[in-house]
C-alpha positions in Angstrom: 45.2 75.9 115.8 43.8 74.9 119.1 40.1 74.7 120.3 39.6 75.3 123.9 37.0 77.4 126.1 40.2 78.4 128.9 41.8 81.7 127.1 45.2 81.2 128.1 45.5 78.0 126.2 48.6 78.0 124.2 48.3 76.7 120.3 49.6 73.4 119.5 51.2 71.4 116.3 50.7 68.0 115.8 54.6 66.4 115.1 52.8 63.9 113.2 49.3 62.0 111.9 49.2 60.0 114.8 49.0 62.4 117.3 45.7 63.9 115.3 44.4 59.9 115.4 45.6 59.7 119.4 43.2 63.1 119.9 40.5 62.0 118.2 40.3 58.4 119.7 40.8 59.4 123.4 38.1 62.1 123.5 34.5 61.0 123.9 33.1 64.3 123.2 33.7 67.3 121.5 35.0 66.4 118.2 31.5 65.2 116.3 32.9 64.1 112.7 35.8 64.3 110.6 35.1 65.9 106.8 37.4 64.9 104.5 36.9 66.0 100.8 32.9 66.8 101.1 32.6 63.3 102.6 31.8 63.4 106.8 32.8 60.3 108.7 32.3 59.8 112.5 35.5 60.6 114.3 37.8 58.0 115.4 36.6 55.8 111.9 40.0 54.1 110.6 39.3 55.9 106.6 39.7 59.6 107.5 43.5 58.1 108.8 44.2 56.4 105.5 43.4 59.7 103.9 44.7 62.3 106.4 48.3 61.9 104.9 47.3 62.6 101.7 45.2 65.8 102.6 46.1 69.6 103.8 42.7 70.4 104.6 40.2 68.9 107.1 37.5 69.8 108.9 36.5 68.9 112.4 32.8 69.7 113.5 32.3 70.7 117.3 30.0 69.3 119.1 30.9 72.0 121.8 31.3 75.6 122.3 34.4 77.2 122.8 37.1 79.6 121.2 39.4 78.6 118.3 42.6 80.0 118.6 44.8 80.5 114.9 47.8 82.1 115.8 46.4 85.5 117.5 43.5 85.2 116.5 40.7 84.1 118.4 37.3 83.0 116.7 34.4 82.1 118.6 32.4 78.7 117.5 29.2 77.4 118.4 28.2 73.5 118.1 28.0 72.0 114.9 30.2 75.1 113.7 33.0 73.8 111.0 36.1 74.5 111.6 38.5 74.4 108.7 42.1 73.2 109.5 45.3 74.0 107.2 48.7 72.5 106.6 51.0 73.4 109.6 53.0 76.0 108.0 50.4 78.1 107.3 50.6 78.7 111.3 53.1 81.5 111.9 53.9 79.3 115.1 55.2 76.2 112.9 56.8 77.6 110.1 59.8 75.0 110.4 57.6 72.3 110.3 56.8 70.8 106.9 53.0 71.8 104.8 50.6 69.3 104.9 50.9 68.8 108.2 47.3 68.7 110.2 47.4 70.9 113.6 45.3 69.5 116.7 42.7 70.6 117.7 41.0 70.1 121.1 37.2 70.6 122.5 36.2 73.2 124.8 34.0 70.7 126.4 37.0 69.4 128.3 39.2 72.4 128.8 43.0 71.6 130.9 44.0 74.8 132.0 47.3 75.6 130.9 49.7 78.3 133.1 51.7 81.4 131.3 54.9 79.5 133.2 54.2 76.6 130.3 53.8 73.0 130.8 55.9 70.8 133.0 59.1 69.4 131.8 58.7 65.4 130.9 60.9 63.0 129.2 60.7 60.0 127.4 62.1 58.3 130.3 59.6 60.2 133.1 56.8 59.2 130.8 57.4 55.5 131.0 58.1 55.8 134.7 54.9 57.6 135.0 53.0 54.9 133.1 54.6 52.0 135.0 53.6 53.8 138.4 49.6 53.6 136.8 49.5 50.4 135.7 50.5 49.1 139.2 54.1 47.9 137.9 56.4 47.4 141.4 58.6 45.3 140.8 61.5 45.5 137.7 63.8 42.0 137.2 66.6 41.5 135.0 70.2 42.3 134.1 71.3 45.7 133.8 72.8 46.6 130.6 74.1 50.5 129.3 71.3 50.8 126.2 68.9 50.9 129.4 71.0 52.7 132.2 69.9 56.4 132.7 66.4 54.4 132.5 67.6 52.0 135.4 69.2 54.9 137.2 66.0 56.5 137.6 63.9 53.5 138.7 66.2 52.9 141.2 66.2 56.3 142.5 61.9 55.9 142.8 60.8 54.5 146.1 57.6 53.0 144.1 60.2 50.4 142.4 62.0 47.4 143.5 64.7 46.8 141.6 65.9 42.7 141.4 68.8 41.5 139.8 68.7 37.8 138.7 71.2 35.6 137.4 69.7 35.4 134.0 67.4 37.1 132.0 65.1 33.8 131.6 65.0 33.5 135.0 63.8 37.4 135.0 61.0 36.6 133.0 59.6 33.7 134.8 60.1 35.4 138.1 57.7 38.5 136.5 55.3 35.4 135.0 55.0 34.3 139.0 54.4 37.5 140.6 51.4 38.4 138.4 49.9 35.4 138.7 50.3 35.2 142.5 49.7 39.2 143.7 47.2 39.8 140.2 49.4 42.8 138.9 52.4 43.3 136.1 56.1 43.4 136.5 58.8 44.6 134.1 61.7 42.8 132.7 64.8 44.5 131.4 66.8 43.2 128.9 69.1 44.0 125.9 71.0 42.5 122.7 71.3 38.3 124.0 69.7 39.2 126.7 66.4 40.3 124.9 66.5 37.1 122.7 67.4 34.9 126.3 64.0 36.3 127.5 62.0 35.1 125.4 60.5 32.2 126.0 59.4 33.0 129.2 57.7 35.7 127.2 56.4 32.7 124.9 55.2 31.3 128.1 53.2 34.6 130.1 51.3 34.7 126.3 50.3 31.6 126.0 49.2 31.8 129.5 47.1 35.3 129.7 49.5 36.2 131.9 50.4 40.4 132.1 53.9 41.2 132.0 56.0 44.2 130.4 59.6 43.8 128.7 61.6 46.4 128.4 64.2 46.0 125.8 67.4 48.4 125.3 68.3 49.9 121.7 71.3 51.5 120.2 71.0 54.8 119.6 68.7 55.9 117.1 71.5 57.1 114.5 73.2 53.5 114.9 70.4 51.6 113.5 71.3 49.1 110.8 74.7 50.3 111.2 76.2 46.6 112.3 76.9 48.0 115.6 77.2 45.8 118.6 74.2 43.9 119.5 71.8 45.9 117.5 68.1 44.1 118.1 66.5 47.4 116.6 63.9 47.2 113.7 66.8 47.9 110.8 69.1 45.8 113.0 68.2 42.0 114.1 64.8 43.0 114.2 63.4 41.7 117.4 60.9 43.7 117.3 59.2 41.1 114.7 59.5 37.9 117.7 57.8 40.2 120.6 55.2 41.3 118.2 54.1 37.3 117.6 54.1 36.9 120.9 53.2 39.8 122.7 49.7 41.7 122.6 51.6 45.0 121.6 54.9 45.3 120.3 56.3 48.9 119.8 59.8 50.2 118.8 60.4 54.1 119.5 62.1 55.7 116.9 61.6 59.2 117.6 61.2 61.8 120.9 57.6 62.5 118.5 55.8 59.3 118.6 57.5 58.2 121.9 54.5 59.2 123.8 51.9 57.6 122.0 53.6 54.8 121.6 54.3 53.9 125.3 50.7 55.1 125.5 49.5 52.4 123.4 51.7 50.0 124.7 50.1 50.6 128.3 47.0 50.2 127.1 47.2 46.5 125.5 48.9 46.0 129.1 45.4 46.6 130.9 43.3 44.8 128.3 41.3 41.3 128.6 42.4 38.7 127.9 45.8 39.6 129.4 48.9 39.1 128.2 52.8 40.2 127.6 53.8 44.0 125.5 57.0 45.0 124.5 58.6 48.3 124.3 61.8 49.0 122.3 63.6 51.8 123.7 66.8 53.4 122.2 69.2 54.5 124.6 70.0 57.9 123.3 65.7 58.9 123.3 65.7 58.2 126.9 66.3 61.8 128.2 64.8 63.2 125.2 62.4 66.2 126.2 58.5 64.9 125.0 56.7 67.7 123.1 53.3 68.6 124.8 51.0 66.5 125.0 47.8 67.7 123.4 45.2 66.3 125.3 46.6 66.3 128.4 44.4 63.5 129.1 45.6 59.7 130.6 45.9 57.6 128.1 46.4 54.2 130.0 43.0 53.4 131.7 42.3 50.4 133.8 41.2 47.0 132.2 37.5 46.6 133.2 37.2 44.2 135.5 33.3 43.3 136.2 31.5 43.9 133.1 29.1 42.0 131.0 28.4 42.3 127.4 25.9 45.6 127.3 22.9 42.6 127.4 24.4 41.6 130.2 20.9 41.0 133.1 19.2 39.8 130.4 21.8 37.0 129.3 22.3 36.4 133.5 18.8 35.9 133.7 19.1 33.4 130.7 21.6 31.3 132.4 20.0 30.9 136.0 16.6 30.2 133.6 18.8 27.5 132.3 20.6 26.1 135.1 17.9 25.9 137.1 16.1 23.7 134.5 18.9 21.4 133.9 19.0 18.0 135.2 22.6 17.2 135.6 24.7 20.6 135.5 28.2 21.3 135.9 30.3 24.1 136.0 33.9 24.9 134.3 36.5 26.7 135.5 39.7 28.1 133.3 42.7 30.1 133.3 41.0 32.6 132.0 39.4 32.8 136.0 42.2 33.2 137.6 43.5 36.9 138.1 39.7 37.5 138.6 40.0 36.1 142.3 36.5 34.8 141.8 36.9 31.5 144.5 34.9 32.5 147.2 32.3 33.7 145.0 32.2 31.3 142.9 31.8 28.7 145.4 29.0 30.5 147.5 26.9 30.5 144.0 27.4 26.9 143.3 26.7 26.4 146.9 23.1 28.3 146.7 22.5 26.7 142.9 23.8 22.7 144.1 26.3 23.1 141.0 29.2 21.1 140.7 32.3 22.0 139.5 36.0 21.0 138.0 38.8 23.2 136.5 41.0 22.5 134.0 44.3 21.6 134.5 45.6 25.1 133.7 43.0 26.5 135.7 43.9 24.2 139.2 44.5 26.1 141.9 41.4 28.7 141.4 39.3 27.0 143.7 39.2 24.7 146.6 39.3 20.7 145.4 38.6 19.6 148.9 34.9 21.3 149.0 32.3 18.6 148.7 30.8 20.1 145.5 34.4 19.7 143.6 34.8 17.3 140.9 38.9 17.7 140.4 40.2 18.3 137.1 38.7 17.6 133.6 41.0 16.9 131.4 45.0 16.0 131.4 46.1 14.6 135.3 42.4 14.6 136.2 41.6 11.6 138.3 38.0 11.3 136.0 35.2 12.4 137.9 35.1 15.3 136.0 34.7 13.5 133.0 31.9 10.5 134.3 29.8 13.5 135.4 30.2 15.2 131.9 30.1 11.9 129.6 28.9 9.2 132.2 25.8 11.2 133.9 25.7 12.6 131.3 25.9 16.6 131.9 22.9 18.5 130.5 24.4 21.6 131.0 27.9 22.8 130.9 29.1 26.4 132.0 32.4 27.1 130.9 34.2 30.1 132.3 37.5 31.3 130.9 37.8 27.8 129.3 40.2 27.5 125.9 38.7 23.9 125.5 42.2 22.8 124.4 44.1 19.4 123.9 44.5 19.6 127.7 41.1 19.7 128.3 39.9 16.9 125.9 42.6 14.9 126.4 44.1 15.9 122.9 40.6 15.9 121.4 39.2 12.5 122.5 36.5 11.3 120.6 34.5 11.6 123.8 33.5 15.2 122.9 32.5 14.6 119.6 29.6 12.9 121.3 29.0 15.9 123.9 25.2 15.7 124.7 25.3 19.2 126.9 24.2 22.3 126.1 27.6 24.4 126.5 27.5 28.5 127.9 30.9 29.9 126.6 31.6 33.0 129.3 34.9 34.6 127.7 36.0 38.3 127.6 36.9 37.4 124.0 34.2 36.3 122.0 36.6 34.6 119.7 37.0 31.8 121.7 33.4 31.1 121.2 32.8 27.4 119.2 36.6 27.0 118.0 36.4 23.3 119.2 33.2 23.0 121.1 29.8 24.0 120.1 28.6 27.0 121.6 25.2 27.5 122.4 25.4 30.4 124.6 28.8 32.9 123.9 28.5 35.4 127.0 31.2 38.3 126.2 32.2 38.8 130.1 34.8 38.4 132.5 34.8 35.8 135.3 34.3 38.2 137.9 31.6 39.9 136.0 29.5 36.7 135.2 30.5 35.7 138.6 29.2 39.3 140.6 26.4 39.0 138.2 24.5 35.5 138.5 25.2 35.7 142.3 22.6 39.2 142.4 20.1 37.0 141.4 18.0 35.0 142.9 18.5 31.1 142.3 17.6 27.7 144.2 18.0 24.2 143.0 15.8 21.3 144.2 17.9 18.5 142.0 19.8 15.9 144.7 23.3 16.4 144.0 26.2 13.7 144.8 29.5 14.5 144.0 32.5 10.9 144.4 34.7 11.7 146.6 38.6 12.8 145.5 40.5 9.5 144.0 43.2 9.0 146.3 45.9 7.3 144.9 47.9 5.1 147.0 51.5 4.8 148.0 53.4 1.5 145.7 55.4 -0.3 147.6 59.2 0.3 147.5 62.3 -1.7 147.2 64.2 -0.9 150.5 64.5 2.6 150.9 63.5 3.7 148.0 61.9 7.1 147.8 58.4 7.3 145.5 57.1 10.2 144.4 53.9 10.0 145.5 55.4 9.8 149.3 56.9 12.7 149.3 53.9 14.3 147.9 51.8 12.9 150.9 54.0 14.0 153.6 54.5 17.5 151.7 51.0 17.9 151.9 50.5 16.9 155.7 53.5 19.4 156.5 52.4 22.3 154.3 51.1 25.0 156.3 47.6 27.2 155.6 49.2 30.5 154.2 51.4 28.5 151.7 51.7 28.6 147.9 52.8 25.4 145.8 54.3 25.6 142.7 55.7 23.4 140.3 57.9 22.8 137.1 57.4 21.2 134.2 57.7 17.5 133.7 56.2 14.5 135.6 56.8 16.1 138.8 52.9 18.2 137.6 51.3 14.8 137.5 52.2 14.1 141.0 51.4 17.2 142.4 47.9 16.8 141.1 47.4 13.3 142.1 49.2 13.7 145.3 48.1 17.1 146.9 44.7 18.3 146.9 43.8 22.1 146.5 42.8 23.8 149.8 42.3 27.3 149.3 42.0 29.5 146.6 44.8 30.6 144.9 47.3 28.5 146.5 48.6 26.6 143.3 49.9 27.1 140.5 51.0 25.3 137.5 52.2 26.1 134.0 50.8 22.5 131.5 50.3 23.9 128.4 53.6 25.3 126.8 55.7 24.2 130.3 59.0 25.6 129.9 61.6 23.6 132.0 62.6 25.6 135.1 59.6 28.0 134.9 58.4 27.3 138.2 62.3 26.9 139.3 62.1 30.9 138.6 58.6 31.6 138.8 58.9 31.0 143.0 60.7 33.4 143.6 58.7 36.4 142.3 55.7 34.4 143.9 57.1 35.3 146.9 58.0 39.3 146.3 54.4 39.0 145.9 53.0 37.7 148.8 55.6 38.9 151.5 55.4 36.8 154.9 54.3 33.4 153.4 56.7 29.9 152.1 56.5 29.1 148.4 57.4 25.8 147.8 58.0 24.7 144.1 58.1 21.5 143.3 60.7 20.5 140.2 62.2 17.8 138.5 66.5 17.7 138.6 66.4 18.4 134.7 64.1 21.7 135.4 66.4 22.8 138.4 69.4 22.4 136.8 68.1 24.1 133.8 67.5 27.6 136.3 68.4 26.4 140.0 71.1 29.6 139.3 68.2 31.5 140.8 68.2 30.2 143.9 71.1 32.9 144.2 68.7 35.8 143.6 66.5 34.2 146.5 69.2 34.5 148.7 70.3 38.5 147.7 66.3 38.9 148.3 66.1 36.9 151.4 62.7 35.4 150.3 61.3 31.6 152.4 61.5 29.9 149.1 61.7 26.1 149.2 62.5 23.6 146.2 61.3 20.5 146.5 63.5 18.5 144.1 63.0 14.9 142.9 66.1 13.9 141.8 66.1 10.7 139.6 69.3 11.9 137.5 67.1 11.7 134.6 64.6 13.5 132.1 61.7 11.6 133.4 59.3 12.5 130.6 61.8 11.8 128.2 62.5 8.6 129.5 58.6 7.5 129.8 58.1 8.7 126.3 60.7 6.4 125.1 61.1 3.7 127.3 60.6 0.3 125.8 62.0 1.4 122.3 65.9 1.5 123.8 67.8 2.2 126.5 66.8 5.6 127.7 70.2 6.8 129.3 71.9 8.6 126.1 68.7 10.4 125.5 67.7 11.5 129.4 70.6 10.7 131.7 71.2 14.0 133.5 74.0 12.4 135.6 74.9 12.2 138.9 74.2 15.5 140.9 74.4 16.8 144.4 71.7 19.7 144.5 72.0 20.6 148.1 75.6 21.0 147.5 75.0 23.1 145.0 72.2 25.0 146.8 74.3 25.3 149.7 77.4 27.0 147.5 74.6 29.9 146.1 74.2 31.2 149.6 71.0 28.7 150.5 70.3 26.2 152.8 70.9 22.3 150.9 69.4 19.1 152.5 70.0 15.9 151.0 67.3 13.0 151.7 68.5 9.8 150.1 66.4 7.4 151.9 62.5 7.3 153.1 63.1 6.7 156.4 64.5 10.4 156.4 61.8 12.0 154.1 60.0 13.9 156.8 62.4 15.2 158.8 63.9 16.4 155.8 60.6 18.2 154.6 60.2 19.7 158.3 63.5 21.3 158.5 63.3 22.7 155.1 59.7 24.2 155.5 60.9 25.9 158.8 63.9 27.3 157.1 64.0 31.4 157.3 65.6 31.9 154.2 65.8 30.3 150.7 66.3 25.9 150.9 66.6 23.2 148.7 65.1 20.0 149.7 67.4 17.2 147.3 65.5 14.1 147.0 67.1 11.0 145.9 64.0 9.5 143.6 64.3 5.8 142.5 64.0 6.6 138.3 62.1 3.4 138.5 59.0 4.8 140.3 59.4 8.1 138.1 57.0 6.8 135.3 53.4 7.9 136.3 50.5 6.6 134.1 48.8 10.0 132.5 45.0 8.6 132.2 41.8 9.0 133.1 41.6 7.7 136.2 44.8 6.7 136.7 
């Protein structure tokens, strides 16, 4: 049975219960309630589904007009009319199909109009193509493998995708991870078998960071599962399935050409949700080409993530938090990761401008606004250089406005009793409301996104009469060296007087993070980025180079330690293929430098850290790049200058005394 007000609708079957649940939920009109039994529920409420499989008879009140259609027959309905639906085989145009089965229905109050010639011919395969193409996916990384290649085949045949083949599929990941955080959209990585499980930590990585990303794993064919055959990941197989779902905001597997649509559907959906974050579709190779049965709705499924909205209070809590600010004494204004595909910088500074607010970020949150404006405290928290902190304990802050803020060990310096004694009235701006007074009290929760709050607050009126002095950046200063010794912090200075406006800095995990924040202040918006919390080794290593596919025409330069580099520097190969100006800084102290500060002074760090003796540039230069060696400081510049004019791919090899490689991670220092 179908419902529809266009008489050359054709009748449709449902292939299963969760195409009656996917009709229900993505229709805002039409279908009023659900009766089940004698007992009416609103439509879309999760107990009709628990019963539906139970049942062969349901009825669906209209909230429309329109014309049923059951079989030949045609039966006109008015709103509020019930409308009593079978089992399936009591439809002469379903008889295969099993009873019990319900048949969709669909309101006339958003007729498709559907031709005698039939609906268009779509596959599995066209469908996720189709859905990729919405959600603003460009770019596909990875390894190609045969469970995905009629998938692969048509990608590359689709002028909409870049195809880009790294060297391994960790690599692919991190290279999606950095170009959605540096262009603000998705990328896919491909992957089967070892190659699925080889992925996933850069997986582990994109979730723990909010960071949107889809991974696209290849299956056996559907009749092989659980049959031992080769490299079978599938849900009766290894069962990967079960890692991407901890990890990922959706995890499907497809098992069948009848839920294959909803499933990618719902897959796409978690994809343009807030807070962000990595889904996983399990594809089997043989469904790929599989013809999809009708959709039928006929209606998009994937939507976009809403990207300015308040909480449905949302001028009256605005108007709250100006009320606020501009009665606090001592304000200051927090700034997370949560801020950063927002692109709020500009804004956001203009506002604290007009309202004399200061502000820090986190350390996970560096790089979303400028640290060389006047109003900037630096970062609060880990490799902050404590202003941030004297103006929220010392002052002490009256009012703290936290935006896309996780208030994690980073933050509180691994919960320092400091906070404990917190004397400032905290507003919690989150899009997930969960987030609200896990480790800080809350006394304001404001269910938003930054750019929301942000577009919000700066429509309303606001002036601040408080006087407002903000200390200047700390700047540390160069040790002296033995001889020609390189520092770290020196080559951090004269990276920063060589780096030019329209560049993005990176880094790795490791020490090599500390000196980046203490050596090279933030200029613009969106020109650094850093990975603290989980920090993978050789995340940025990777992460550069799809930094660069983003933002065509401008140098990346990623700063890494030898360990990191050595761990992905393979990559530098796929820069080349791709011709991208990335540059690796590398300090080079043949050593696992936080390894060897964590246990210095308890024995000799070497059998624990030693990464040996390694010529980088060599090793650059044998992978198709441009290798420069600096060994002493009297060559440090020239070295940086060549390699930040370079037109392809360099790495920059810097001989680092392991001495000077031990910064002191404190406030202040």
């Amino acid at each position: 049975m179908f419902v529809s007000n266009v008489r050359d609708a054709q009748p449709f079957v449902a292939a299963d219960h969760s195409e009656v649940r996917l009709l229900v939920d993505r229709l805002n009109v039409g279908i009023a309630s659900v009766s089940l039994a004698h007992a009416t529920v609103a439509a879309g409420s999760e107990t009709v589904w628990h019963r539906l499989e139970n049942t062969d008879e349901i009825y669906f009140v209209l909230s429309g007009s329109g014309l049923v259609f059951v079989g030949s027959e045609t039966r006109a309905v008015g709103s509020g009319d019930t409308v009593p639906v079978r089992g399936a085989a009591e439809d002469p145009q379903s008889r295969s199909r099993p009873a019990g089965v319900p048949v969709c229905l669909r309101s006339g109050l958003r007729p498709r109009m559907r031709h005698a010639s039939g609906p268009a011919v779509t596959t599995v395969g066209d469908h996720l193509v189709n859905r990729m193409r919405e959600a603003g996916i460009a770019v596909l990384c990875g390894l190609p493998t045969s469970r995905l290649d009629s998938l692969l085949v048509r990608v590359a045949r689709d002028g909409d995708f870049k195809i880009v083949l790294t060297r391994h599929e960790g690599g692919a990941g991190y290279l999606a991870d950095g170009y959605a955080r540096a262009s603000g959209r998705p990328a896919a990585v491909f992957a089967a078998g070892p190659g699925a499980t080889n992925v996933v930590t850069a997986v582990a990585n994109a979730s723990v960071n909010q960071v949107p990303m889809l991974v696209l794993t290849g299956e056996v064919s559907v009749p092989e599962f659980g049959m031992h055959s080769q490299q079978d990941t599938s849900e009766d197989g290894l069962g990967l399935g079960a890692v991407f779902r901890r990890l990922c905001r959706s995890s499907v597997s497809i098992e069948s050409v009848a839920n294959a649509r909803s499933k990618i559907d719902r897959a796409f959906r978690a994809l343009a949700s807030i807070p962000s974050g990595p889904v996983h579709i399990g594809l089997p190779r043989d469904l790929v080409n599989e013809v999809l049965p009708v959709d039928p709705v006929g209606m998009g499924a994937t939507g976009r993530a809403a990207a300015a909205l308040l909480t449905s209070s949302g001028t009256e809590i605005a108007d709250a938090v100006i009320d606020r600010l501009q009665r606090s004494v001592a304000p200051m204004l927090l700034l997370g990761n949560g801020c950063r595909g927002d692109g709020i910088g500009a804004g956001i500074l203009a506002f604290c401008e007009k309202a004399g607010l200061p502000f820090a970020t986190t350390p996970n949150g560096r790089g979303v606004v400028a640290e060389t404006h006047p109003l900037s405290l630096g970062v609060l928290g880990l490799f902050g250089d404590g202003r941030a902190e004297d103006h929220l304990f010392g002052t002490p802050c009256d009012l703290l406005i936290a935006v896309g803020v996780s208030f994690d060990g980073l933050v509180t310096r691994s919960f320092s009793p400091r906070w404990s004694g917190l004397r400032a009235e905290v507003i919690h701006v989150d899009p997930d409301p969960a987030a609200f007074g896990r480790f800080v009290a809350t006394s304001l929760g404001v269910t938003a996104t930054a750019r929301g709050f942000v577009a919000s607050l700066s429509a309303r009126p606001v002036r601040s009469s408080r006087p407002v002095t903000v200390p200047a950046r700390v700047s540390l200063p160069v040790p002296p060296t033995r001889g020609d010794a390189i520092h770290p912090l020196a080559v951090m200075r004269e990276l920063d007087a060589l780096l030019a406006s329209n560049s993005t800095l990176c880094t790795d995990s490791g020490t090599c993070i500390y000196w980046a924040f203490r050596g090279i202040p933030v200029r613009a918006p969106g020109a650094f980025f850093a990975t603290v919390d989980f920090a993978p080794m050789g995340c940025g290593v990777a992460g550069a180079i799809g930094m660069a596919l983003a933002r065509p025409g401008e140098r990346v330069v990623c700063i890494a330690g030898d360990g990191a580099f050595l761990m992905h520097g393979t990559e530098v190969s796929t820069a080349v293929a791709q011709r991208l100006p990335v540059t690796w800084v590398v300090l080079n102290d043949g050593r696992l430098s936080a390894t060897t500060a964590v246990i210095r002074g308890r024995m000799d760090p070497s059998p624990l850290a030693s990464t040996g003796v390694n010529d980088l540039a060599a090793m650059a230069n044998a992978l198709g790049a441009q290798g420069i060696r600096v060994d002493n400081a009297a060559d440090l510049r020239a070295g940086l200058e060549k390699a930040l004019v370079a037109t392809g791919p360099c790495v920059v090899d810097i001989a680092i005394d392991p001495e000077l490689n031990t910064p002191e991670i404190g406030v202040g220092k």
